[in-house]
Structure formats: C-alpha cells, structure tokens
C-alpha positions as CSV (number, residue, x, y, z in Angstrom):
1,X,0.0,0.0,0.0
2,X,1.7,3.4,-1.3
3,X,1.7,5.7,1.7
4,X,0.8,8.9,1.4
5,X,3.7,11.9,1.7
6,X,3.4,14.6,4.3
7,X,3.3,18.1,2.2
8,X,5.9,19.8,4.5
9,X,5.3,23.5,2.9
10,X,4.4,26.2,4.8
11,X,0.3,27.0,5.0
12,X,1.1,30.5,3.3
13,X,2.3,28.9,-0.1
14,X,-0.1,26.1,0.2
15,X,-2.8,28.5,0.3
16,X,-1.9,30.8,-2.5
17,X,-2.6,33.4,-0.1
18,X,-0.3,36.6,0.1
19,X,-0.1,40.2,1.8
20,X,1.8,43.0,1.8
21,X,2.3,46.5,3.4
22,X,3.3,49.2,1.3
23,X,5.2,52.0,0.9
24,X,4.4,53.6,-1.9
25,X,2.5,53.2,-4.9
26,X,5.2,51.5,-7.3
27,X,5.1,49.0,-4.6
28,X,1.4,49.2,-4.2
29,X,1.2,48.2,-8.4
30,X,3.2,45.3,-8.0
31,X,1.4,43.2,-5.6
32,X,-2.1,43.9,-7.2
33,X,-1.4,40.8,-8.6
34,X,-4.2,40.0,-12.0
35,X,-4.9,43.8,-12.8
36,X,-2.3,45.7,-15.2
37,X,-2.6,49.3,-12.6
38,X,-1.6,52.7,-13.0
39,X,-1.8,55.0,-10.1
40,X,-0.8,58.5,-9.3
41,X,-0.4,59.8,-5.9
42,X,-3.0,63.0,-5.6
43,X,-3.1,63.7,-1.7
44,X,-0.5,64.9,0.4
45,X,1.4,62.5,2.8
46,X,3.1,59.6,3.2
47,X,1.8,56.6,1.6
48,X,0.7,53.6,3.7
49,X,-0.8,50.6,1.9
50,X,-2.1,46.7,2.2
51,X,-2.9,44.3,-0.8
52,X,-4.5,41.0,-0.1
53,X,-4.3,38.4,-2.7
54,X,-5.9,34.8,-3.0
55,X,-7.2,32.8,-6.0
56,X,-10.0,30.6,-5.9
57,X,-10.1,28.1,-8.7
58,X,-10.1,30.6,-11.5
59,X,-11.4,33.8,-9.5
60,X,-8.8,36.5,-8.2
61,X,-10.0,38.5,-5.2
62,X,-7.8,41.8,-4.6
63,X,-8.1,43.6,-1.1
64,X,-6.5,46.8,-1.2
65,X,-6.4,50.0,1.0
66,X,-4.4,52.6,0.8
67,X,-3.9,55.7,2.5
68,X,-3.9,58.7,-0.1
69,X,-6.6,59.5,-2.4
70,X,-5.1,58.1,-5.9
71,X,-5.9,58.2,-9.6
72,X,-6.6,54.6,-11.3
73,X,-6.2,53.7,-14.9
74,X,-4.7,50.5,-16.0
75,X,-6.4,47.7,-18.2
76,X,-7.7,43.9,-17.7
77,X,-7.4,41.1,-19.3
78,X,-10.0,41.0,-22.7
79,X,-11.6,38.0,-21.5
80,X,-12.1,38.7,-17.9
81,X,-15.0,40.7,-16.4
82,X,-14.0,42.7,-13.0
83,X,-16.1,44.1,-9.8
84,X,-14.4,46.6,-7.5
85,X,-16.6,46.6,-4.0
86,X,-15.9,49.1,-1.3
87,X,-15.7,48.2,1.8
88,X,-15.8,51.5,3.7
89,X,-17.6,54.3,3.3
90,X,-15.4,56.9,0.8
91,X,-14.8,60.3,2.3
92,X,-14.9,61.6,-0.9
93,X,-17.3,60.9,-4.1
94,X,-15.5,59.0,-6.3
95,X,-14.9,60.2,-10.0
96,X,-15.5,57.7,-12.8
97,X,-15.4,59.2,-16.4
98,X,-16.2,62.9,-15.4
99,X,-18.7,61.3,-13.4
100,X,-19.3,61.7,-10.0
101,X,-20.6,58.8,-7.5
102,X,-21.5,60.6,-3.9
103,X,-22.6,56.7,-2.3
104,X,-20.5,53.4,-2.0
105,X,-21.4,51.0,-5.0
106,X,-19.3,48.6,-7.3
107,X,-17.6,49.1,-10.6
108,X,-18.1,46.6,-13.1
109,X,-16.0,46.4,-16.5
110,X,-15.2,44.0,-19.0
111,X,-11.6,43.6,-20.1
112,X,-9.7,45.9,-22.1
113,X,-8.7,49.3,-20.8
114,X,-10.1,50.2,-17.9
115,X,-11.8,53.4,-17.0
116,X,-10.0,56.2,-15.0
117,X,-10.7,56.7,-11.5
118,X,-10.5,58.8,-8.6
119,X,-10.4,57.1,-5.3
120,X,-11.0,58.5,-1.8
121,X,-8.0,58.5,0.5
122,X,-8.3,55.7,3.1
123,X,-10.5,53.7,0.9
124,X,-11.1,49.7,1.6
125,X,-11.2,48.0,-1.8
126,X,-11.8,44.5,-2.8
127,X,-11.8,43.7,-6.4
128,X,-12.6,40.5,-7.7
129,X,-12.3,39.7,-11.5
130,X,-12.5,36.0,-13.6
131,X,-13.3,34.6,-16.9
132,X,-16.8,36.1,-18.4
133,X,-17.7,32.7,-19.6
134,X,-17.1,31.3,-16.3
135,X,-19.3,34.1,-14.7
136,X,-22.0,33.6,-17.8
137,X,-21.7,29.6,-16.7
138,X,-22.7,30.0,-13.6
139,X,-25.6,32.3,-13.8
140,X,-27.1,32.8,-17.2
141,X,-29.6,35.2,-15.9
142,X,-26.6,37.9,-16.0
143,X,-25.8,37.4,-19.7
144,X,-27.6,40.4,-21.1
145,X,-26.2,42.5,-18.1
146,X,-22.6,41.0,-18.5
147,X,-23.0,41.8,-22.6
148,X,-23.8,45.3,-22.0
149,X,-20.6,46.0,-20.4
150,X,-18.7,45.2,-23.5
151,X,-20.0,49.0,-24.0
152,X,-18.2,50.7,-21.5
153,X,-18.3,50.1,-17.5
154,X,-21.4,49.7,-14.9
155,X,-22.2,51.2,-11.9
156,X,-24.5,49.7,-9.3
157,X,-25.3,51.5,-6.8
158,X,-26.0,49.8,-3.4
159,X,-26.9,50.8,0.8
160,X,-25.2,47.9,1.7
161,X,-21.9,48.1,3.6
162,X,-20.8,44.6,2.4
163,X,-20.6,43.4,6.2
164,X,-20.6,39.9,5.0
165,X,-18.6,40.1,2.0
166,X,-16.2,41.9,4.3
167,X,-16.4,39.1,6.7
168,X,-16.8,36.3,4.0
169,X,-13.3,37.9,3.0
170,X,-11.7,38.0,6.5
171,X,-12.8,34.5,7.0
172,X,-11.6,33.0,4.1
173,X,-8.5,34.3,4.8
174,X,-7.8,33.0,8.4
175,X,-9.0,29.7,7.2
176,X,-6.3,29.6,3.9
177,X,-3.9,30.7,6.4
178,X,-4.4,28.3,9.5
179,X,-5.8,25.0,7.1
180,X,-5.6,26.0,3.8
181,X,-6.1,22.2,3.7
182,X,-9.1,21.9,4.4
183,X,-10.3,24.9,2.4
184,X,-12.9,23.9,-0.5
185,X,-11.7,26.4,-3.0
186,X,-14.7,25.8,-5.1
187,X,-17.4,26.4,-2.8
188,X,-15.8,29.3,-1.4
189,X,-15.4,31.0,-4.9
190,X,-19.2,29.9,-5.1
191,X,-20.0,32.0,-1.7
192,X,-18.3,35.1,-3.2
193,X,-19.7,34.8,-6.6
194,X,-23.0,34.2,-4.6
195,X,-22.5,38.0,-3.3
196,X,-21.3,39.3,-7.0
197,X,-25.0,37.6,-8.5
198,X,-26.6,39.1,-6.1
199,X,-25.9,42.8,-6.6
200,X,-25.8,42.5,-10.6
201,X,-29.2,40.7,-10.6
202,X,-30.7,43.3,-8.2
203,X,-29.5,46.3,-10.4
204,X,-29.9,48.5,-12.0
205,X,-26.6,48.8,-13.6
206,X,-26.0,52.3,-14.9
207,X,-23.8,52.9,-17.6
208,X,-20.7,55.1,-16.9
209,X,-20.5,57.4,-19.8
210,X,-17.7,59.7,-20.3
211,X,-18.8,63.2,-19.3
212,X,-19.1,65.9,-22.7
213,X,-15.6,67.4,-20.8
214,X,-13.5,64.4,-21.2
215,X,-12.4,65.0,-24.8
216,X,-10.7,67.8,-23.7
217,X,-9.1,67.1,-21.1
218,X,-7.4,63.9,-22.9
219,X,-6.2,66.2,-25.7
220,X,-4.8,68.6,-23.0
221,X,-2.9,65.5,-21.5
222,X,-1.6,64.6,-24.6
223,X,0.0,67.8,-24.9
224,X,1.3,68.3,-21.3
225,X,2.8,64.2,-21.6
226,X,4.6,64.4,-24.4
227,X,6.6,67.3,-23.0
228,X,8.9,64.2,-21.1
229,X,9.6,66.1,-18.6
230,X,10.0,69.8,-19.9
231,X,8.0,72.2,-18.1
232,X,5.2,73.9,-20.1
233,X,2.5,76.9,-18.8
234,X,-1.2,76.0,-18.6
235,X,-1.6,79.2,-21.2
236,X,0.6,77.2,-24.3
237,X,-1.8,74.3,-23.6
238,X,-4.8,76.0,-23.9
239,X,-3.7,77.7,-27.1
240,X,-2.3,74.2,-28.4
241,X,-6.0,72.9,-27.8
242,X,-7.9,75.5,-28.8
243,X,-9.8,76.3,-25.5
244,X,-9.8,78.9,-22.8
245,X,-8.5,78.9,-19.7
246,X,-11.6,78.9,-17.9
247,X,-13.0,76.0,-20.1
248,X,-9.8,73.7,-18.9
249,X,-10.6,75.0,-15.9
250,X,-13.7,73.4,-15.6
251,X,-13.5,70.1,-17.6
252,X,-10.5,69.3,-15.0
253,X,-12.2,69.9,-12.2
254,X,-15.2,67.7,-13.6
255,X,-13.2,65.0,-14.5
256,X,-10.2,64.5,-12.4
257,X,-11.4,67.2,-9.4
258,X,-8.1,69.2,-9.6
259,X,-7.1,72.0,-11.8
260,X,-4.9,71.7,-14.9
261,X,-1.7,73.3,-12.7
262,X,-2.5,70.8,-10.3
263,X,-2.3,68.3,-12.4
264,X,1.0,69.2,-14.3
265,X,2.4,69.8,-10.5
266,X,1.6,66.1,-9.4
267,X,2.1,64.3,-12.7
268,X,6.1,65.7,-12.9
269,X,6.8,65.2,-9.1
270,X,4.9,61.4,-9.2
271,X,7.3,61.3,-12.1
272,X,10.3,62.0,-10.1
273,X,8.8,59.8,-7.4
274,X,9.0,56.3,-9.6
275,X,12.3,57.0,-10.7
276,X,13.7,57.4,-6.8
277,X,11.8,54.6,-5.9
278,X,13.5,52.6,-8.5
279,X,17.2,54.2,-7.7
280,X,17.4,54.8,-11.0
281,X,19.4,58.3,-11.2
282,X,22.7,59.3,-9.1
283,X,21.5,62.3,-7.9
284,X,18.1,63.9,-6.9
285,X,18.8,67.1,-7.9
286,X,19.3,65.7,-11.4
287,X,15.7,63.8,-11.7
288,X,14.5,67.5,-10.3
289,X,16.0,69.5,-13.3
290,X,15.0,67.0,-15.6
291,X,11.1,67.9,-14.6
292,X,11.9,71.2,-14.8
293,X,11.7,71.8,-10.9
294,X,15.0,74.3,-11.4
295,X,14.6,76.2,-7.5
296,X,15.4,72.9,-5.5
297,X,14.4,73.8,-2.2
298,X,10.8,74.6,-3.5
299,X,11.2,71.1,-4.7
300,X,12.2,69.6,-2.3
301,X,9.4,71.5,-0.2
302,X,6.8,70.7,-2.3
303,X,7.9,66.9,-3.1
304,X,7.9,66.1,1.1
305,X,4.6,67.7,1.3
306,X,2.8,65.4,-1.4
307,X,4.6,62.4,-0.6
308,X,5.5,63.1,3.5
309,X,9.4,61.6,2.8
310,X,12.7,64.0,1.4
311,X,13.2,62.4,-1.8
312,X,16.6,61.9,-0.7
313,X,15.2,59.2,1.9
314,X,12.9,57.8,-1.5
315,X,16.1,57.6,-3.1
316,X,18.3,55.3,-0.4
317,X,15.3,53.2,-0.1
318,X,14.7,52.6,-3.8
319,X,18.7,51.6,-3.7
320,X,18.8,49.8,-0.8
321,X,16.0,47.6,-1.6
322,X,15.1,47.7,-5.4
323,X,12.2,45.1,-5.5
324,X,10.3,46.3,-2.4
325,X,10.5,50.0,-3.6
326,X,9.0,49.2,-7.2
C-alpha cells in the first residue's frame, strides 16, 4: 500500500494566499497581482498601503487599501470581467469618467482598458475579476447584463456596507492561512460569486459614460505628456488645444477634481517619485531638473509635502531595496 507523503510547505504557499504592506505606490502596483494598474499619488502624505491576494479556482479576489486618495487607470485582461466593491464608506465621491458617484457602489467592466478613476483617501477595496464565460456559466440570468458591459463600465449603486462580504473575505482568509487544507476552494469562490450575483441581478446597472468634458481634457494631456519632462505653462496648452483657460478649468475639475496646474504639478513630481523609488538616477537634484523643478528647495518642499518623505530618503530606499521600492 503506497503511503501517502506529508506536504511539508508552509500554509502560506499552500494556500496561494499573500499580503503585503506598502510604501508607496510602485510597490502598491506590484502586488495587485491579476490587474495591469496605474496609479498617481493625488493627496499629500506619506503613503501607507495593504494588498491581499488569493485565488480561488479561477477567481482573483484583490483587497486593497491605501492611504492617499489616488488616480486609477490600467487595463484587464479582454476576456475577464472585474467588480471593484468598497468596503468602507469613501470620504470623498469617487470620480469615474467625469462622473461623480457621492454613495458606495461597485464598478463593473469587462476587459480591455479600464476606465479612470479617482479614489477617496483611506478607501477599503476588494476587487474581484474572472473569466466572463465562467461568470455567464454559472448564472445565465446575468448574460444580457454582462454583454452590456462590452459597452463601456457599470455602476451599481447599493446601501449595503458589504458586512458579510467583508467578513466572508476575513474568513476566508484566516482559514487559507491556518488549514488552507481543508479549504474547499470551489465552494468558497461559489460564496463570493453568490455575493457578485446578487448585486448584478438586483441592479440597475447604470452605464458610466464619459462626461461631454473628457475629450478635452485627454487632448490637454496629450499635450502636457509628451513634453517628457519639460516644463510647459497652462496658457501654451490652452492655445495648443484650442480652448480657454476657464473651459480647462472646468473640464479638470469635472473629471479628475483638480485644476490643470495641479495636475502638471503632481504628474512631474509622481514622475520623479517612480524614478527614486526605483534608484534609478545618481543624484536627486538631477531627476528635479530633468522635470523642470529648477529652485530645488521649492522642490524639495513641495515633493515632502505630497509624498510626506525627502526624496533623498525615496532615493536610499529605492537603492537599498530595489524590489520592495517598485
């Protein structure tokens, strides 16, 4: 009689299960394991985050929080259908498309690029995402509500405060990490599909169309992005684009909730920020002058101020420990 091996691994890897603190948002990218991310840095202060990660035969559940209010862009796999569930109440409305969301309710999207949004600082996130046939499998009733997301994402607005998704969640958790053994992956994918079904069959899912404003600001972008780092004045983009300063004004503040000098200010210095974090440049004041930040103690000011570190101290970390600084 063949006897039976002892699996001597430790219950962490047989569970699939990982977490991780982190320190900034390079970092924060990297363990979001299953979602291609992008994410700027819009509030000031130091940046604290957590991402849980488990996978249930075929269905990757994300836990994220994170302490600054960030913008989200990225894409998903063509074939997979995502649902981003908060599970706190959002200090702030949260910004999808130019449109603004004042109550807690999940993002739906099919693969592909995924819409940009703002997030509330100190948001609890779980995202879950899987195979659309998989999902249309299991529940045909969702077909025609899964087939008109290919059109752009869904927003389904919901009271709930996902208590027991949030506990479904923490349980599965302690139970992967104690006896991931005994763990039966498929019903417990099952129990949080059973919670997905049950807010897209309750709908209605509202489609998230890009507000009138968006066009605009995407050609501003274009203009202020392919500068690579030389400085440009809100004035030359509004004559590149053909608008006033008023209108830019306005179709920033709609769509992202900052103004267009904001913007400029926080995309060069989060710039600057993934290069330290990487150690890739000798010097600081270098990556600085490269942005176009040529007083360096107004830099330096403003750059501890969004971020809540000297980007000296960015810059040890990122070459002390490359792969935990992104």
């Amino acid at each position: 009689m063949a006897v039976q091996k002892e699996d001597r691994r430790s219950p962490l890897v047989l569970s699939g299960l990982s977490c991780h603190h982190t320190r900034s948002i390079q970092q924060h990218v990297e363990h979001y394991q299953g979602w291609d991310l992008q994410l700027m840095q819009l509030s000031q202060g130091r940046f604290e985050g957590r991402v849980t990660h488990f996978e249930l035969e075929g269905l990757h559940l994300v836990r994220d929080h994170s302490s600054q209010a960030l913008l989200k862009g990225g894409g998903l796999d063509s074939a997979t259908v995502g649902f981003s569930f908060p599970l706190s109440r959002p200090d702030d409305p949260l910004i999808c498309q130019g449109r603004r969301y004042a109550h807690a309710g999940v993002l739906a999207v099919m693969g592909g690029d995924l819409p940009e949004v703002r997030v509330a600082a100190n948001l609890d996130l779980l995202s879950l995402s899987l195979d659309y046939q998989k999902l249309a499998i299991l529940s045909g009733e969702t077909r025609e509500i899964m087939d008109s997301l290919r059109a752009g994402p869904g927003y389904l607005p919901a009271a709930s405060g996902y208590q027991a998704l949030t506990l479904l969640f923490d349980l599965a958790c302690q139970w992967l990490t104690l006896r991931p053994e005994l763990v039966c992956r498929s019903a417990l994918r099952d129990a949080f599909l059973g919670h997905v079904l049950d807010i897209v069959e309750r709908g209605p899912v509202e489609r998230v169309t890009p507000s009138v404003r968006k066009r605009v600001v995407d050609r501003a972008r274009e203009v202020i992005d392919a500068q690579d780092g030389e400085p440009i004045a809100i004035p030359s983009v509004c004559h590149r684009i053909g608008v006033s300063r008023r209108k830019l004004q306005y179709c920033f503040q709609e769509y992202l909730g900052i103004s267009p000098a904001s913007y400029v200010r926080l995309a060069r210095l989060n710039a600057i920020h993934r290069t330290l974090a990487r150690g890739d440049t000798l010097r600081v004041q270098d990556e600085a002058v490269r942005w176009g930040f040529f007083h360096l103690g107004h830099f330096a000011l403003e750059y501890r101020r969004l971020f809540g570190e000297r980007p000296s101290e960015t810059l040890q970390r990122g070459r002390q420990n490359p792969a935990e600084s992104g």
